[in-house]
N, C-alpha and C positions, 0 to 999 in steps of 0.2 A: 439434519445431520449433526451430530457431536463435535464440537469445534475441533476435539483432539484427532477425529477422522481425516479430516480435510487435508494433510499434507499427505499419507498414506494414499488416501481416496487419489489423488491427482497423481502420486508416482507411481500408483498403479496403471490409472490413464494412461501411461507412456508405456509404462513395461510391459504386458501382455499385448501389445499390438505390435513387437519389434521380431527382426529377424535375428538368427544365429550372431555370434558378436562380431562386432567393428574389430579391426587390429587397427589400432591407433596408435602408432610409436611416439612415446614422448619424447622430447624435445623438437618435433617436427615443429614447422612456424606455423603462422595465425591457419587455421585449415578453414575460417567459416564462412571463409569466400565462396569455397568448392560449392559447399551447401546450397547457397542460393540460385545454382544452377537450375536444380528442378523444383526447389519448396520455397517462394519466392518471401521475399519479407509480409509483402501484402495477405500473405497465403496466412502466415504465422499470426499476423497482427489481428485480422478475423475468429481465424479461431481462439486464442487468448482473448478476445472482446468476448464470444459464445461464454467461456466459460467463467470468466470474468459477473456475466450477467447470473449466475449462481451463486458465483464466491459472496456478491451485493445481499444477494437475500439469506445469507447464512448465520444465526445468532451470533455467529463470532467476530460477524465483520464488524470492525471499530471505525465508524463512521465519522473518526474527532478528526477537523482541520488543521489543528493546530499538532498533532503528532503526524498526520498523514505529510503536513507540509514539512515539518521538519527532517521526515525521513529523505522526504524529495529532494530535500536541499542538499543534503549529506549525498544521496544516491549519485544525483546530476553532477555534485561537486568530482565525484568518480567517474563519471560516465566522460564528461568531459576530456579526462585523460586520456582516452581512448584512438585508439587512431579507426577502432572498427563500428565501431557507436554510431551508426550514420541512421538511426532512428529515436522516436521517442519513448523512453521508461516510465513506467508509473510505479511507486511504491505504496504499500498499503500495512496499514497496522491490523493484525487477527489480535481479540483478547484470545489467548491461551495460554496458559501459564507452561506448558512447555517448550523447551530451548529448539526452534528450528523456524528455517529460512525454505523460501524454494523460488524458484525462477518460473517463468512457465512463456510459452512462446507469443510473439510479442510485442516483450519486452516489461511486461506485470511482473514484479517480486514482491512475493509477501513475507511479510516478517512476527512473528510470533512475539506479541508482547514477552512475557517470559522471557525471551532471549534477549531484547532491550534491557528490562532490568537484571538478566546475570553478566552481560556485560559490565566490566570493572571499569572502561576507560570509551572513551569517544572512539579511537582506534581500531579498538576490537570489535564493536559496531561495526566500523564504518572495513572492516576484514570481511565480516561475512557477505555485507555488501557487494563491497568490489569483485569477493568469490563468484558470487551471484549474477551479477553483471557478466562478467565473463563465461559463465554458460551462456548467458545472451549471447552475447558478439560472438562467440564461435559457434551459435546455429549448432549446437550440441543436438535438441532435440529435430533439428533438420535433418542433421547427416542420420538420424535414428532413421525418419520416415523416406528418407529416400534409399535406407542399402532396403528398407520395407516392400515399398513403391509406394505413390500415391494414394492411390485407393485404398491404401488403410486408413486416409486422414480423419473420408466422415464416421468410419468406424469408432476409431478412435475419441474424437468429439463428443458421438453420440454416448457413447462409454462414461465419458467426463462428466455426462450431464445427469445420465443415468443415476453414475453412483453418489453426486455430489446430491442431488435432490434427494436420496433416499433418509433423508434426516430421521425418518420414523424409527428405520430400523439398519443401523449402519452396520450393523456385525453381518446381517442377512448379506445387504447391497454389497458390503467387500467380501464375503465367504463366495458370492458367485461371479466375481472378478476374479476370483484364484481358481474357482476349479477347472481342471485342466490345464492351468497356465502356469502351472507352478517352474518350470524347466523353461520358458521364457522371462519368465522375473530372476531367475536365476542368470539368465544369460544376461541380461540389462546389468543384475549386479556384478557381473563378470567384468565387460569391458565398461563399466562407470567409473574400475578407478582409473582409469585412464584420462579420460574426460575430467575427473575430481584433481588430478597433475595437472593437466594443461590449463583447469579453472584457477589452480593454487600460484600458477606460476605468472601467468596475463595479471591474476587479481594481486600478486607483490607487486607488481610493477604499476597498477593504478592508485595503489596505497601509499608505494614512495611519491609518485609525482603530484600525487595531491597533497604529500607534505605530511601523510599521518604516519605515527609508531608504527615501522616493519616491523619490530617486535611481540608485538601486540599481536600478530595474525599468528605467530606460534603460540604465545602462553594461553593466548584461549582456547585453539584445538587441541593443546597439553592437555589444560583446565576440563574442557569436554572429553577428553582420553580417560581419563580420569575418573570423571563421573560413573562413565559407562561400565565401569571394575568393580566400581565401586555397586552399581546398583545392575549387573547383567540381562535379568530382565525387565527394569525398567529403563532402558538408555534413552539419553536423548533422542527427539526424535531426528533430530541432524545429524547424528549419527549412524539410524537407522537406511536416511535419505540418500546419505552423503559418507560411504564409508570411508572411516579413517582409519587409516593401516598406520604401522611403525616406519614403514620403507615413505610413504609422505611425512610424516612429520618430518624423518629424518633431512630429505631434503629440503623442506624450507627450513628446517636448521641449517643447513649448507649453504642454501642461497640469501639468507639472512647474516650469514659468520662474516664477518668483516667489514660489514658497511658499517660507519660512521653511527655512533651512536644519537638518538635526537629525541629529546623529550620533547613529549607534544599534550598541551593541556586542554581539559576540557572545556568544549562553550558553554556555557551557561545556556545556551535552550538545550542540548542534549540533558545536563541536570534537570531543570524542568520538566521534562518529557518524563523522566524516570521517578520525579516527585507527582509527576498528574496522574501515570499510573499505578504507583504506589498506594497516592491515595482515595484510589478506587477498588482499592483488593480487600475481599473481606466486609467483615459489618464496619460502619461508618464508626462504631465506637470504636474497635480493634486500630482503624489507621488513622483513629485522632492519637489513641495511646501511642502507638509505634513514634509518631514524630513529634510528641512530647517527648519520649523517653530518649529519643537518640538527639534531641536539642538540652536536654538536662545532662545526657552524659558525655556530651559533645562526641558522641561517636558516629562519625558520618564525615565519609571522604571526599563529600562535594563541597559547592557552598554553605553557609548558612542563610543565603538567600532562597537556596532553592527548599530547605529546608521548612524556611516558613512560611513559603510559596505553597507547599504539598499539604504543611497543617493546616491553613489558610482555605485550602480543594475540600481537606477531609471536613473541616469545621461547618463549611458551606453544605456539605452532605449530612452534616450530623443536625444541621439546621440552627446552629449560634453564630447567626451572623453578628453579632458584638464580639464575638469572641474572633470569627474570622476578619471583621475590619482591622482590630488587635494587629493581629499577626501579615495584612499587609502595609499597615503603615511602618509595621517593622523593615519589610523588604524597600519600602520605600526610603526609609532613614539610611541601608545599606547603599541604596543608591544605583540598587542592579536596574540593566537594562535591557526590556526585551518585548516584544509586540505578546508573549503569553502574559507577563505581569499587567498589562492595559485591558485586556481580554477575560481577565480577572476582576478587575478590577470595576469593570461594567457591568456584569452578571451581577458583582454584591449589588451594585445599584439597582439592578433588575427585581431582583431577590426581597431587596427592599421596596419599591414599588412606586423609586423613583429613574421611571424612563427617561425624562430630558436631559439628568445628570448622566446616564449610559450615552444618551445621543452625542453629548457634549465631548465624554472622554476620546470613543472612537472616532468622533471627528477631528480634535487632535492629536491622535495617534495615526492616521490614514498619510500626512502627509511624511511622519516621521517612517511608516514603515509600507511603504508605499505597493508592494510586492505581497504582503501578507492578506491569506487570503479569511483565513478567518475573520481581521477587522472589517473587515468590507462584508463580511456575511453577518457579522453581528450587527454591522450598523445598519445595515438594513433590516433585519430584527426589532432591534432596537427603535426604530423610526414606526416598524408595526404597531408597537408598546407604546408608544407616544401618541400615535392615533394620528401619522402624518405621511398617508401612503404616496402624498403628490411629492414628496420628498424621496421618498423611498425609491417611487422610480426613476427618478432622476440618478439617484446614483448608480442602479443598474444598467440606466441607460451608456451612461457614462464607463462605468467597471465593463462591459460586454466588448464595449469598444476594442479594450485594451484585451480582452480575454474572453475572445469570439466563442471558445471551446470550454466552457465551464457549465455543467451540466447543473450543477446548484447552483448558481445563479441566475439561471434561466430560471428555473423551480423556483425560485423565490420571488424571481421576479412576475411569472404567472400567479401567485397569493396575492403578490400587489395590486396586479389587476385586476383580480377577485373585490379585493378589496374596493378597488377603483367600480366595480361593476361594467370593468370592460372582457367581455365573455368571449369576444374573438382572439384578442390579444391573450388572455389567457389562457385560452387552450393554446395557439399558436407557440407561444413560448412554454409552456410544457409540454409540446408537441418539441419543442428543438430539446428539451432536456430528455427526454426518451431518445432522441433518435441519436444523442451524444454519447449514451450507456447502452447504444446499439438496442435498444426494445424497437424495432421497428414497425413492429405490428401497432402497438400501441402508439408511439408516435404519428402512424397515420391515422390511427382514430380521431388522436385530438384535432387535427388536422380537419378531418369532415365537422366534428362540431362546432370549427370556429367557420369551418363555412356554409354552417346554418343556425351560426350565432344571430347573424342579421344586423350589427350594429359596428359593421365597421364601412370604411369607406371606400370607393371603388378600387383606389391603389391599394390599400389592406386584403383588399376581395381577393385583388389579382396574383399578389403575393402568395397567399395562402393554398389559390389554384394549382399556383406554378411548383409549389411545395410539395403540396400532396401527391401531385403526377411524378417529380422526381423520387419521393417513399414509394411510391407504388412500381415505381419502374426496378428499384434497389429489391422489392420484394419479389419480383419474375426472375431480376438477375438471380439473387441468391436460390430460387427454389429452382433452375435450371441448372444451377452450380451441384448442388443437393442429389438433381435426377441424374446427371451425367456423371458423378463422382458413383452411384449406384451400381452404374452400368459396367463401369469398369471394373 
């Protein structure tokens, strides 16, 4: 599918499976209690993992740790404020260079590289975010499927999966999502600005309390107002998503007018994030020149660490790694600090084709940034490249402890034990990294091969047993979930 499909493809998902509109009066309080009456969060969290398992295989997904965690950190840093938040979020980076966010049931929001870098400020980011969130926590797309009923859920689903797979031929796959359903997409964008108030109103208020620019959530919907005049039918696609009328803007002009004014500056990994994909855009010449030329004409409104942080990315890609060592010991001399400049810093060693220096760096950086998850996946990398797998699984053993639920480090850690030539154990642990990204099917495979690997010991036997019989019970549940959802 067309990376630029996939926010379209999924709000279509929602829209043609909905009834006549919601009357949602704005200003009513949090309503996304009501919802979980009959669409339960469990209910939500399922299906968003289903199609979740698509969004994974889609050329657009941006697989990078170090942007995916940063979004997280930002996300949670909002979610936190929340009094409705009583689940967990995942955020995820799509390369697309168009400007647009979406939410989906959950608790997944993806965010549209593009709209990272037209963000001017950490604030305005961290706006669309908190917008974001807050269709979450009011179960927006719950109260859809319950005034619906239930039984449109696996319809629906099955829709998502449909048209998200259809990569081949994405105009065909959405052209047969609309027909007929054109006076239902209609109705979705009827009563959405409704739902887009109550999302704009909850998300000022998780924006003040985490201390970011309330201003910031207007001039960038301004900023996108704007755009879209500017180029009518090309609009953002978050405005296509997420319509924004004059009567919203207006009022978070209103409910913005007199608070206290508060500048709020940017971190230094949000610049980073915006320098890493910068200097991924384009031919590797084109984004070595960009950040020559805005370091020579000093125009560039972040640091200048991140500056030659991103020429440093581009340089690496352009393959002068002299030229990129250059440019981080300059970061270095500036004295910025941040677990992406160490993470950097280890790849040149990589690149250069000295591993034990990589092993070296992120072993001193693990205890400095204890939480970040990329150093913990490159050091283990890194210990691959050094030809030191009894090492390597020690820190996975150790890293799982702390982060039972990490689907790549299971994965990595089954290579190790490839490595290792222990074939139980690696299926087994890639057997838990499937069944973490909800592949279930799959996860019970590797599951039987580790127990007819033959080389492990009666407690590993038994574990594996007792595994496989709970995937296997998970798949009767779900496919009786599946027949009974039919029936009705």
């Amino acid at each position: 599918m067309k990376p630029h499909s996939l926010s379209l493809a999924l709000i279509l998902c929602f829209g043609v499976l909905v009834a006549p509109p919601l009357s949602v009066a704005e200003g009513l309080p949090d309503l996304g209690e009501a919802a979980q009456a009959e669409f339960s969060p469990a209910m939500e969290r399922r299906i968003g993992e289903s199609i979740m398992l698509e969004i994974r295989r889609d050329p657009a997904w941006l697989d990078d740790p170090e942007i995916n965690s940063y979004l997280n950190r930002l996300g949670n840093r909002l979610a936190a404020q929340s009094e409705q938040a009583r689940q967990e979020f995942e955020f995820f980076a799509l390369r697309d260079s168009t400007l647009n966010a979406f939410a989906m049931p959950g608790g997944y929001i993806g965010v549209h590289s593009g709209l990272i870098l037209a963000a001017a400020s950490e604030s305005e980011l961290a706006s669309v975010l908190a917008h974001e969130i807050s269709h979450v926590t009011q179960h927006h797309l719950a109260r859809l499927i319950n005034k619906s009923g239930q039984g449109q859920v696996t319809s629906m689903l099955a829709l998502a999966v449909a048209i998200l797979a259809a990569r081949s031929s994405p105009d065909l796959a959405v052209g047969a999502a609309m027909a007929g359903q054109g006076a239902a997409i209609q109705n979705q964008l009827n009563y959405s600005r409704d739902f887009e108030r109550e999302a704009d109103r909850i998300g000022l208020g998780l924006l003040e309390r985490s201390a970011f620019d309330i201003r910031d959530m207007g001039s960038f919907f301004e900023r996108l107002q704007k755009f879209g005049r500017l180029y009518e039918n090309n609009a953002p696609g978050y405005l296509r998503t997420h319509p924004l009328t004059t009567e919203r803007l207006a009022d978070m002009g209103n409910r913005i007018q007199g608070r206290p004014y508060k500048q709020v500056a940017d971190s230094l990994d949000f610049q980073l994030v915006r320098a890493k994909l910068r200097a991924q855009n384009g031919t590797s010449r084109d984004a070595v020149t960009e950040f020559e030329t805005r370091l020579k004409d000093r125009s560039f409104a972040g640091s200048e660490a991140a500056m030659r942080y991103g020429l440093a990315q581009a340089r690496i890609r352009d393959g002068n790694l002299g030229a990129a060592e250059t440019e981080l010991n300059e970061v270095r001399r500036i004295k910025a600090v941040s677990p992406m400049i160490e993470t950097l810093a280890a790849q040149l060693r990589l690149k250069q084709g000295d591993a034990p220096a990589a092993v070296k760096i992120l072993r001193d950086a693990q205890p400095r940034f204890p939480q970040e998850r990329a150093i913990a996946y490159g050091l283990v990398e890194a210990l691959h490249e050094a030809r030191l797998p009894a090492d390597a699984i020690k820190v996975t053993e150790t890293d799982l402890l702390s982060y039972p639920s990490d689907a790549k480090m299971h994965a990595l850690q089954a290579k190790t034990y490839s490595l290792l030539g222990k074939r139980l154990q690696q299926h087994r642990a890639q057997g838990e990294a499937y069944a973490l990204l909800g592949q279930v099917a799959a996860a019970a495979e590797q599951f039987e091969l580790a127990q007819k690997a033959g080389d492990g010991n009666f407690y590993e036997q038994s574990q594996v047993d007792t595994r496989l019989r709970e995937l296997k019970k998970r798949m009767a549940d779900d496919a009786k979930r599946a027949k009974e959802a039919k029936q009705k």
